[in-house]
Each structure stands twice: as structure tokens, then as C-alpha cells.
BANU-174030 format. One record per residue (C-alpha): residue in three letters; z, x, y. Coordinates in steps of 0.2 Angstrom, whole numbers. Each point is the difference from the previous one (the first is absolute). Layout:
residues N
["ALA", [Z, X, Y]] ...
//
This chain:
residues 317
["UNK", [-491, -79, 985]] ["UNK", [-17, 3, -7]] ["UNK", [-4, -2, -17]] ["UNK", [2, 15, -15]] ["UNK", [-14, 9, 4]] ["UNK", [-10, 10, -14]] ["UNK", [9, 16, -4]] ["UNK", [-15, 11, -1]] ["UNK", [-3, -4, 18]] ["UNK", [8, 17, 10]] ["UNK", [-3, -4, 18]] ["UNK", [8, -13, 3]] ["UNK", [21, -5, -6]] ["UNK", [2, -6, -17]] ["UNK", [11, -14, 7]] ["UNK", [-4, -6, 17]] ["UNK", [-19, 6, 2]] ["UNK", [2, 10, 16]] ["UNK", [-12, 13, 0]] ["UNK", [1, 18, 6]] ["UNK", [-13, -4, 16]] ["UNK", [15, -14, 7]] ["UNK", [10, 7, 13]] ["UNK", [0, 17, -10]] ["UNK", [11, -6, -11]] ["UNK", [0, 18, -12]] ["UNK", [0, -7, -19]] ["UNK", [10, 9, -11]] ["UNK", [-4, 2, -21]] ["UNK", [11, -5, -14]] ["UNK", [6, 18, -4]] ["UNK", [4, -7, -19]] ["UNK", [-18, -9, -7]] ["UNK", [-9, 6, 16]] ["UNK", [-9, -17, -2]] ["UNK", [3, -10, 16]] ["UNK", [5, 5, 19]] ["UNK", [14, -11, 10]] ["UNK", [1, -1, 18]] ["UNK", [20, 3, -1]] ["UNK", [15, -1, -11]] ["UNK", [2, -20, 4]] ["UNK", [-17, -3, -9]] ["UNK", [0, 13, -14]] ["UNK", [17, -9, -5]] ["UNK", [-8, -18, 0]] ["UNK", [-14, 5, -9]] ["UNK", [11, 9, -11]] ["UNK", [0, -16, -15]] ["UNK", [-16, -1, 1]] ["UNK", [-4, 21, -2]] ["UNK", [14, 6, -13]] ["UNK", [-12, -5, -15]] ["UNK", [-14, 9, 5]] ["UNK", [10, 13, 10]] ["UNK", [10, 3, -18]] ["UNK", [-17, 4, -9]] ["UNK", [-8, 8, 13]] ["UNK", [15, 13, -1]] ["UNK", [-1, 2, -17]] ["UNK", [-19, 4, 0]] ["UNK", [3, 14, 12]] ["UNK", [15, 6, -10]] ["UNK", [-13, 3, -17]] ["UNK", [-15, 6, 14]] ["UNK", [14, 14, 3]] ["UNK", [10, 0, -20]] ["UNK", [-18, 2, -8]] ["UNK", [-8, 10, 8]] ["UNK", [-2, 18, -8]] ["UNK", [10, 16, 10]] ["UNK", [-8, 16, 2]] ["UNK", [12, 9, -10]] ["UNK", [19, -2, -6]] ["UNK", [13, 1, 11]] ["UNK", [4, 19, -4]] ["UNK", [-17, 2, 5]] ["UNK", [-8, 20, -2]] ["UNK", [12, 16, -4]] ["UNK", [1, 11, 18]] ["UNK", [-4, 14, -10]] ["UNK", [-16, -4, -14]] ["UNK", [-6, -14, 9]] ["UNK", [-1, -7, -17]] ["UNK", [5, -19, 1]] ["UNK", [20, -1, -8]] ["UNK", [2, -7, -16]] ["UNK", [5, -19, 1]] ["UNK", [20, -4, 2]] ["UNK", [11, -8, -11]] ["UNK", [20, -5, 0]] ["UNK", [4, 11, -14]] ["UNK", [-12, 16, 1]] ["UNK", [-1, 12, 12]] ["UNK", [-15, 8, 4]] ["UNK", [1, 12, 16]] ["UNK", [12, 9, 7]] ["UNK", [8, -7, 16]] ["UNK", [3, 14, 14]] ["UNK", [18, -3, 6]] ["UNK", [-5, 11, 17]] ["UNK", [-14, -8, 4]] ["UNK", [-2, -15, -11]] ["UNK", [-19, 3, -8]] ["UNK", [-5, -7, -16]] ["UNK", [-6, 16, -8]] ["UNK", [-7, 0, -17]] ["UNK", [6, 7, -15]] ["UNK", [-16, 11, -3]] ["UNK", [2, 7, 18]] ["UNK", [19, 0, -1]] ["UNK", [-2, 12, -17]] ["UNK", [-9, 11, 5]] ["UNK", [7, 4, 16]] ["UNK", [15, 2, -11]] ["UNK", [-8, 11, -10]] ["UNK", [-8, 11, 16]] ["UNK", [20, 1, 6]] ["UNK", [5, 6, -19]] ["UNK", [-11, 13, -3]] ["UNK", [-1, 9, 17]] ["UNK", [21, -2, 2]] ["UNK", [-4, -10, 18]] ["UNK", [14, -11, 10]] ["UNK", [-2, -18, -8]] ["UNK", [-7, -10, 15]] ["UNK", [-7, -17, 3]] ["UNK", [-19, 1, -7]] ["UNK", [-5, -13, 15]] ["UNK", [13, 6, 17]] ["UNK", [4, 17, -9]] ["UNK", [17, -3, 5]] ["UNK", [15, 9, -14]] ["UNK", [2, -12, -15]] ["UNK", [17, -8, 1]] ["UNK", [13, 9, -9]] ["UNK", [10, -15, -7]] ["UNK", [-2, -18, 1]] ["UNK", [13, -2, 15]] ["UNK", [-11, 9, 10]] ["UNK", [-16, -10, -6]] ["UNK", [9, -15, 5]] ["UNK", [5, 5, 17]] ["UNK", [-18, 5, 4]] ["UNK", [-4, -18, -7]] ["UNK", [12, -7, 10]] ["UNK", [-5, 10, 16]] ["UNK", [-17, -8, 0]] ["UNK", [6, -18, -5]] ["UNK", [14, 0, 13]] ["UNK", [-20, 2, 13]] ["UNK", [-5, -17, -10]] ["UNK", [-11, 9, -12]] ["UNK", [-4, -14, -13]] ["UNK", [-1, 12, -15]] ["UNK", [15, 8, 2]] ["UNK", [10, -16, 4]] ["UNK", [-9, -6, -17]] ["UNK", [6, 13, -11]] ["UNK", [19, -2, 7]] ["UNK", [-4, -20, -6]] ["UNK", [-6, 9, -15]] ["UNK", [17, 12, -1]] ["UNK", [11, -16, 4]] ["UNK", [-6, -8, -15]] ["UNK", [3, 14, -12]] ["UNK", [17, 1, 3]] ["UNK", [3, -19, -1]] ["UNK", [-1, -5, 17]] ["UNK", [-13, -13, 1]] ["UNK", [6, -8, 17]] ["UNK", [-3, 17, 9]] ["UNK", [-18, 1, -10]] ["UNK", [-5, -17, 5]] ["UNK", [5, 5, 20]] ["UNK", [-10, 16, -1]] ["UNK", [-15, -8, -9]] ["UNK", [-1, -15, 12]] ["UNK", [1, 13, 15]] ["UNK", [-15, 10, -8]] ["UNK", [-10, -13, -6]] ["UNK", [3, -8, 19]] ["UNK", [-8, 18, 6]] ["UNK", [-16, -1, -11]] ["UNK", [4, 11, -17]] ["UNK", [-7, -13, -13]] ["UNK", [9, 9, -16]] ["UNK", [16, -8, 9]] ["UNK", [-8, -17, -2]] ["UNK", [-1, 3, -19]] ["UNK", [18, 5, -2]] ["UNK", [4, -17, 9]] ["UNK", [-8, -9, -11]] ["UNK", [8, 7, -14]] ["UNK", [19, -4, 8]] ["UNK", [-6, -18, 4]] ["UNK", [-8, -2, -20]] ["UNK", [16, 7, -7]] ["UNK", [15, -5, 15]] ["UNK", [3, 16, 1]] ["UNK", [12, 0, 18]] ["UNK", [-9, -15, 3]] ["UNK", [-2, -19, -8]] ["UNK", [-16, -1, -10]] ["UNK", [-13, -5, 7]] ["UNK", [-16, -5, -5]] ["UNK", [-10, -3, 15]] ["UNK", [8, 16, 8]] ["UNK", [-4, 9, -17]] ["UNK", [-21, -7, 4]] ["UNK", [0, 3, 19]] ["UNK", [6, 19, -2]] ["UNK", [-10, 5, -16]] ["UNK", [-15, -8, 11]] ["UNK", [4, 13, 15]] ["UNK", [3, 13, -12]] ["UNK", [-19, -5, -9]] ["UNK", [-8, 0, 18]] ["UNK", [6, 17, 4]] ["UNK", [-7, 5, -17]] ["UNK", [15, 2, -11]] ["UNK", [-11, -2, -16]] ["UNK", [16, -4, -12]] ["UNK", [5, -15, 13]] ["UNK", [-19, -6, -2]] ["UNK", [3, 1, -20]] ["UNK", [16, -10, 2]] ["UNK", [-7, -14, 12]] ["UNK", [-16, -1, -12]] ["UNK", [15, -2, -15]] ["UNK", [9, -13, 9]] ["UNK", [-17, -10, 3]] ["UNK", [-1, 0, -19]] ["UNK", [16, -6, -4]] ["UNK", [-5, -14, 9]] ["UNK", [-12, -7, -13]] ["UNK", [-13, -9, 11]] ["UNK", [-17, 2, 3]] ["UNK", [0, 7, 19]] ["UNK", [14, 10, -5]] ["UNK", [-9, 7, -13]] ["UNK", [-15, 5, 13]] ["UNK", [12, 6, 13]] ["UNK", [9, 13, -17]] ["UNK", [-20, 6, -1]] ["UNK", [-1, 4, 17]] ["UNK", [16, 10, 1]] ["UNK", [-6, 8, -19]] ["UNK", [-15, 6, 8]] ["UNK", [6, 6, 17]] ["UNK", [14, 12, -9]] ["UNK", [-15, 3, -12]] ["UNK", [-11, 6, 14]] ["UNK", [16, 14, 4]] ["UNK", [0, 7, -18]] ["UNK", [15, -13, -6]] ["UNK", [-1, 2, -19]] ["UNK", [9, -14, -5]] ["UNK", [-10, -12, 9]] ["UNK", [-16, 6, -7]] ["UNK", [8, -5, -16]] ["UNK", [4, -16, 6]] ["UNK", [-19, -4, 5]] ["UNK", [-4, 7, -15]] ["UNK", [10, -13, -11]] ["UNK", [-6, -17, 15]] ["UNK", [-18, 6, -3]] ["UNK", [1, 0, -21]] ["UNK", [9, -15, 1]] ["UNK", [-4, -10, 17]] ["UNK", [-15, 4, 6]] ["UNK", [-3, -14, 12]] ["UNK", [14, 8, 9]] ["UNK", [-9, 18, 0]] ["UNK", [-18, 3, -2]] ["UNK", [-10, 13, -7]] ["UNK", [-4, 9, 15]] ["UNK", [16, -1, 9]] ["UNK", [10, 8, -16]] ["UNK", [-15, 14, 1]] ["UNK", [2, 1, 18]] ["UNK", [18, 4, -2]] ["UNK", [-2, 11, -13]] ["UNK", [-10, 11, 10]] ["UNK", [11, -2, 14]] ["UNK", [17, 4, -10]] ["UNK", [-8, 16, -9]] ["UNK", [-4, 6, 16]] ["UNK", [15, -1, 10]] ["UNK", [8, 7, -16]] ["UNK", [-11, 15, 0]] ["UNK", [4, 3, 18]] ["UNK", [16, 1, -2]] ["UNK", [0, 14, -12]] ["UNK", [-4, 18, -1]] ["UNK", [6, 12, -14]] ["UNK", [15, 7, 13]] ["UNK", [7, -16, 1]] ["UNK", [1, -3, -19]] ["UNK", [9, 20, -2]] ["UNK", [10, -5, 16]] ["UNK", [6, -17, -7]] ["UNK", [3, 8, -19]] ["UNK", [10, 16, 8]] ["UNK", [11, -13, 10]] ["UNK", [2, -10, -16]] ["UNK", [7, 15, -7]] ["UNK", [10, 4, 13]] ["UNK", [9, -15, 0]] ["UNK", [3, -3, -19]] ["UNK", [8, 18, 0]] ["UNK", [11, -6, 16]] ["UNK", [-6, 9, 14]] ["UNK", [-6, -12, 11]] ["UNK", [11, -15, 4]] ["UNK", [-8, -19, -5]] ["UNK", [-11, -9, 12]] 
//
């Protein structure tokens, strides 16, 4: 058996040294650190005491490359209809309307005025995306969910997860949250977290709690960026402490208002841990992305609907 061979060296195996010229032996990478190549599973599994360390870290660095690095927009992305990027989501406030035909993230500027438009000229009340008639009651919302969940649409399984846990029923929330994160919707990752922080049909977690709000973050979940950068400062170390500024400024950069007030209060007081320019920087960014998001039709829309639902005619989120 040859000696450990340097792991930077890709062409030939980590462990024995055969290269990719001998005999055509075909190398294949370590799919984890994406380090070192082995010439078979025999090899890759007598190297393996060696490798874990730098494997481990190697891991890890990747896993920041992707957690830190800044999405294009949240995870609601642009309303169908203004093309106006949606307003950032929270646990507790609603801020679109979610069609139960076709499952669009409309708005509440957009969804007001259509409202309006359907008022004033006495017009059938239809989707304002598919146009299909507006559900009568919410048994026939819910079968028109169920319809598309039941063709593995992530949405609508996620808000039965969502209905599950309204009515008490965290075991059926946790299986249609898991199935809907499993099929790529990252606001299901959130609400996985959340079971796993508080074992909710589920034993508390911690790492579980991370590795979900982390997804969630990726997938632009601003609130689940938020929560990880607050975790990071519960920690009470100095890389944490940088790690909680990185998250700060990433949900700053999508308009998060809270966060800006957290960079606010780290640059007064800690300003090794952010600079001048970087609290400017985010300034700028965080007043733009909140301009963006509004327009005078969204704030009457958004008022209208607050009044609608104080007075008790529309249900709570």
C-alpha cells in the first residue's frame, strides 16, 4: 500500500496512488468535500481516517459558499400580476392572497383592485390570475387544494400541513411539511423548523431546528435568515457573532426591517464587527428593496384588507 498521498493531488487515488492513465482505472471524487479522488470503495474506505477531518471542513466551507451567499429575491419572488417584487413573509402576517384554484401569490394591491373592478361593474367573482369562479365556501376551496396536492403540488400539500396544524394535528402537519419540503417549497422548511424548536409532533431538536431554517434561508425565506442570524447571537462568540452579521445583512439586502435595526445597534456599538461602509452598503441596499416593494395600491389594498378583516369579513390567515 503506498503512502497517504497529498489530498490536493486529483489524478491520482488519495490512498493507493494509482492514477487515472493505469489500466484505465476511472477515479471517482468524493461527492462530500470534493477534495480527493479514489480508485474504488476499498480505498476511499482505508483513507477514510485519515480524510474525515479535512472532509468535515471541507463540508462545512461549502455549506457557508451556498448559506451565505445572497438570493436574487425572497422565496415569494414577484406578484403574477404587478410584477412588483412581494412583500417579505412572516409566520404571523399575511401579506398576499393565496389563489386556492390555481395556487398564485397575488398581492394585496392587485387582489383590491380586482375586487374593486368586480364590485363596481356587478362581474362574476373569478380568479384574478386563471379567472376561474372564486370558491363559494371553504369546502370547495379546500377540495380544489386537495385536487392539486393529491398531483404532488408542493404548495397545496403545504398548506394542508398548514390546516393540520390549525386544527391541532401536528403529526399530519409534520408529514405534509416533510413531503413538501422533500419536493422543493422552502417555506415548508421554515415551518419544520419551527416543529423541531418547539416539539411540536416532533422531539425538539436543535440541529434539526438549524439544518431546516438553513434550507429555508437558502431558498430566501428572509424570516428563516433573521432567525439563524439570532441563533448565531445567542451563541456569544466571536465567529458567531460574524456569522449573525452576515445573515443581518443578507435579510437587510431584501428589505428585512428588523435586521437593519440590528446592524444598526452592532455598528454603534461593535464596530469591528461591522464597518462603515458595509452598514452604508446596506443601508442603501434595504431602502431599495423596501421601495420596490411598494406602490400606493399596495398600501390602500393592504389597509382595505385590514379593515375587512377587523370588521369580520375575511377569515384570519
Amino acid at each position: 500500500m503506498a503512502t497517504e498521498l497529498a489530498e490536493s493531488d486529483m489524478s491520482s487515488c488519495a490512498c493507493c496512488g494509482v492514477t487515472s492513465d493505469d489500466d484505465g482505472i476511472n477515479l471517482k471524487l468524493c461527492t462530500a468535500c470534493k477534495l480527493v479522488r479514489y480508485c474504488g470503495v476499498k480505498c476511499q474506505k482505508e483513507h477514510r481516517r485519515h480524510h474525515k477531518k479535512e472532509c468535515k471542513k471541507r463540508m462545512a466551507e461549502l455549506r457557508d459558499e451556498i448559506l451565505f451567499r445572497q438570493p436574487e429575491s425572497n422565496h415569494l419572488g414577484d406578484c403574477p400580476i404587478c410584477f412588483l417584487p412581494h412583500k417579505i413573509w412572516t409566520i404571523d402576517k399575511k401579506i398576499s392572497s393565496l389563489s386556492s384554484c390555481c395556487l398564485k401569490e397575488i398581492c394585496k394591491g392587485c387582489a383590491y383592485a380586482d375586487q374593486k373592478r368586480m364590485s363596481e361593474g356587478k362581474l362574476e367573482i373569478t380568479c384574478l390570475f386563471c379567472r376561474q369562479p372564486y370558491p363559494k365556501s371553504f369546502e370547495e376551496a379546500n377540495l380544489q387544494r386537495m385536487k392539486r396536492a393529491k398531483a404532488n403540488d408542493p404548495i397545496a400539500i403545504r398548506e394542508g400541513g398548514s390546516l393540520h396544524f390549525k386544527e391541532g394535528n401536528n403529526s399530519g402537519a409534520f408529514d405534509c411539511w416533510t413531503k413538501a419540503a422533500k419536493l422543493g417549497d422552502v417555506q415548508s422548511h421554515y415551518s419544520l423548523s419551527e416543529l423541531y424548536k418547539n416539539g411540536h409532533g416532533v422531539e425538539k431538536n436543535k440541529k434539526k431546528y438549524i439544518y431546516h431554517l438553513e434550507e429555508a434561508a437558502i431558498g430566501g425565506v428572509v424570516q428563516a435568515r433573521y432567525d439563524l442570524a439570532s441563533v448565531e447571537v445567542l451563541e456569544k462568540t466571536e465567529e458567531s457573532a460574524k456569522r449573525a452579521v452576515k445573515h443581518f445583512i443578507i435579510a437587510a439586502n431584501h428589505g428585512h426591517d428588523q435586521s437593519i435595526l440590528e446592524l444598526r445597534v452592532l455598528y454603534e456599538h461593535f464596530d469591528h464587527l461591522v464597518t462603515k461602509e458595509e452598514f452604508a452598503a446596506a443601508l442603501r441596499a434595504h431602502q431599495a428593496a423596501v421601495d420596490a416593494m411598494n406602490s400606493p395600491l399596495r398600501e390602500e389594498g393592504e389597509r382595505m384588507f385590514d379593515e375587512w378583516k377587523a370588521a369580520g369579513l375575511i377569515p384570519d390567515p
